[in-house]
N, C-alpha and C positions, 0 to 999 in steps of 0.2 A: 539235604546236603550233609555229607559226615561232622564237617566243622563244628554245627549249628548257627552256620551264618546263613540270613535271609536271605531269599533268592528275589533279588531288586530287579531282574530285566535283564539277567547276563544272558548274552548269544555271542554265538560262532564269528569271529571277525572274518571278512572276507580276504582271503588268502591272497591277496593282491596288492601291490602300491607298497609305500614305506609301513610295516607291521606296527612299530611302536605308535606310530603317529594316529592309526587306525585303533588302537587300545586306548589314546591320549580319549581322543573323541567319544568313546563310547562312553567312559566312565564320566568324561566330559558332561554327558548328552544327559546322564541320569543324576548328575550333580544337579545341571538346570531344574531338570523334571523334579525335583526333591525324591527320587526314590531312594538317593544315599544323602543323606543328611547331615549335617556336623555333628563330631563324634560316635558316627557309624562307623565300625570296623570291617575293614574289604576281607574275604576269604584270605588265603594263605596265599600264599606265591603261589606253590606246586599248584592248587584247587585253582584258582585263578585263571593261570596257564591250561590247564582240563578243559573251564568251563569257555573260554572264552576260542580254545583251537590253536594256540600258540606257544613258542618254547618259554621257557621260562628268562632266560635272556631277554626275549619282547617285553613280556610283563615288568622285569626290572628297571629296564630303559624307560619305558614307559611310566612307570610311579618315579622313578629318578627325576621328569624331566615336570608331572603335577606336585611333586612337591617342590621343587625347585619355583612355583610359580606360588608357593603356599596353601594347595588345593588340597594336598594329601601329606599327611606326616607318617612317618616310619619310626615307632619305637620299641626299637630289639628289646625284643622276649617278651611282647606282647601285640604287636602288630600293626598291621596298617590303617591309618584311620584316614576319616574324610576331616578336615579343618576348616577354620574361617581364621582368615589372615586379620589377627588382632589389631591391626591398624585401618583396618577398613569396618569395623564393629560398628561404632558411631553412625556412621556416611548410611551401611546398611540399614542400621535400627529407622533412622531418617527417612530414608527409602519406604522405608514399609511402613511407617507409621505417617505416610503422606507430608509429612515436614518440608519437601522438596516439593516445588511446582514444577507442571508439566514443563513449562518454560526453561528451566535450570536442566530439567533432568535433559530435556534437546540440547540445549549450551553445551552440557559435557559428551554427550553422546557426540556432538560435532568436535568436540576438538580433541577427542580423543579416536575417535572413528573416519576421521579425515587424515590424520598423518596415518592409523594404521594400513588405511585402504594401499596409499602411497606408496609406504614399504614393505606390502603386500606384489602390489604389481613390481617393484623392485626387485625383491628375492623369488619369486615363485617358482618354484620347478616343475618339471610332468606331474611328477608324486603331489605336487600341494594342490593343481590345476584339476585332478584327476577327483581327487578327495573335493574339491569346492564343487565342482559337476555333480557329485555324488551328492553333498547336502541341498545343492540345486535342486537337483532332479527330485528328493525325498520332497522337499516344499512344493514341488509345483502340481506333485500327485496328490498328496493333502489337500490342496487349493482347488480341485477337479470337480468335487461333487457339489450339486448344488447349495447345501446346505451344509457344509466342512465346519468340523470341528475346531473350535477357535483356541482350545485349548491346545491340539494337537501343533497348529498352526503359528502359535505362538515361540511354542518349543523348540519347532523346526527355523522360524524364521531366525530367534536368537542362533539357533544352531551353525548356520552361515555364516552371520555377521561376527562370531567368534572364531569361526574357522578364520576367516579372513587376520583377524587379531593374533592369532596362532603363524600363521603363515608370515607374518608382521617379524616374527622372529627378538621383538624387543624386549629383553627380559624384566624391565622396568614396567612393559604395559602389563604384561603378563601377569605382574603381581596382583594390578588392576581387578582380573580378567571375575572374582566372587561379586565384586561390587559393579561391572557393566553388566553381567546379567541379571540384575536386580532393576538397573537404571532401563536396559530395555524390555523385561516386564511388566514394568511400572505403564514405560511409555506405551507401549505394545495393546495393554488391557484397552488402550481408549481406540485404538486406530487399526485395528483388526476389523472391526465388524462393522466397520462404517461400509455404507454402500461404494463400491467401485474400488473399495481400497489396496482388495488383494490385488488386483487384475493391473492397478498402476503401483503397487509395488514388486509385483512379480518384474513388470517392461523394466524397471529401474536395477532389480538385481542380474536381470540378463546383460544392462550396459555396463554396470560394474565388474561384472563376471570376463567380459570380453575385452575390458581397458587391461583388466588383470593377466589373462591370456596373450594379449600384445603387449606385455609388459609396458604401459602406457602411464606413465606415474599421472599427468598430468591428468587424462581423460578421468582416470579411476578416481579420482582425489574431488575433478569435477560431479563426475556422477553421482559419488556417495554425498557432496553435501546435496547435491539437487533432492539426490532421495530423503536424506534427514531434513530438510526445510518440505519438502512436501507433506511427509509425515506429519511435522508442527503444525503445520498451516491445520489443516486436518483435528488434529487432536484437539488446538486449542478451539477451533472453530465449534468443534463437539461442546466441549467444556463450556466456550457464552454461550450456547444452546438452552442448556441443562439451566445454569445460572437464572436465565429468561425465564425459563420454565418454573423453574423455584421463586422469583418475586412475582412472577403474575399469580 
């Protein structure tokens, strides 16, 4: 690349649906994944717009609408960076350094991810319907092989449950949005690879998906806690496993 910026996984967005929103995601998808990091610097606009198949207007909008959420800062005359929203530092460092229990990290996962679902199924247009199909459909082809990559699996599930938070439109959650996928990796790492888990969380994101589609505040709001209390049930169940396992 002319720049000398690292090439993290940029591709061609698909020339379909609302453009920026499809650029949100992508850089989105490679935040989660850590291939762009805090204080990585993104290509240039112009290189940007090249590498990804879009005008440079898209790209703008699009970093307009991640830093506005704190995910990405812009500073003239030397460029675009990836960030961590200084007020969510602590909660993360927390996060990863296990200081939070499974239990807490469900609590917020629920009360944060219950109203998103909500106002999710509230605003959703074709464009936001079309884009959740789309992160659907990428998790359920991951989920196919017998033996599916958990790490792959992890990425793609958080991939949804942000879409949805995105689609939420609330720019207060938004700000959120560095330190929920921490809380859902965290939780994620125990309850992916449990037996049966993908297969009853895949049936859970189809009823979400479909409250969402009939604009259903009520169903969708239902389904995601059913799905986050199933998860818990789950993880913590793993967790006195292990426990057991360790004093005997």
């Amino acid at each position: 690349m002319g720049s000398g910026v690292p090439d993290v996984g940029w591709r061609l967005v698909k020339p379909s649906g609302h453009l920026p929103e499809r650029v949100v995601t992508l850089i989105n998808e490679l935040i989660v994944a850590e291939r762009l990091k805090p204080g990585d610097r993104l290509p240039p606009e112009r290189e940007l717009a090249v590498l990804l198949g879009v005008s440079r207007p898209v790209v703008r909008e699009a970093v307009r609408e991640l830093a506005a959420r704190g995910q990405l800062s812009v500073r003239h005359g030397r460029g675009i960076f990836v960030e961590t929203p200084s007020a969510a530092q602590d909660l993360r460092a927390a996060i990863a350094g296990e200081q939070v229990g499974l239990q807490e990290l469900f609590d917020m996962r629920e009360v944060l991810e219950v109203a998103a679902v909500g106002w999710a199924a509230a605003h959703a247009t074709d464009d936001d319907v079309a884009a959740l199909r789309e992160a659907l459909a990428r998790l359920d082809e991951a989920a196919t092989p017998e033996s599916p990559d958990f790490a792959t699996l992890q990425l793609l599930d958080s991939a949804f449950h942000l879409k949805i938070v995105e689609i939420a439109r609330n720019r207060f959650l938004l700000k959120t949005v560095g330190v929920l996928q921490d809380m859902m990796h965290a939780s994620m790492r125990t309850t992916l690879s449990l037996p049966g888990r993908i297969k009853a969380s895949s049936a859970c994101h189809h009823e979400i998906l479909d409250a969402i589609v009939a604009h259903d505040e009520a169903e969708a709001t239902r389904a995601m806690r059913d799905h986050l209390e199933s998860a818990r049930t789950a993880a913590l169940s793993r967790l006195e496993e292990k426990r057991r396992t360790v004093a005997d």
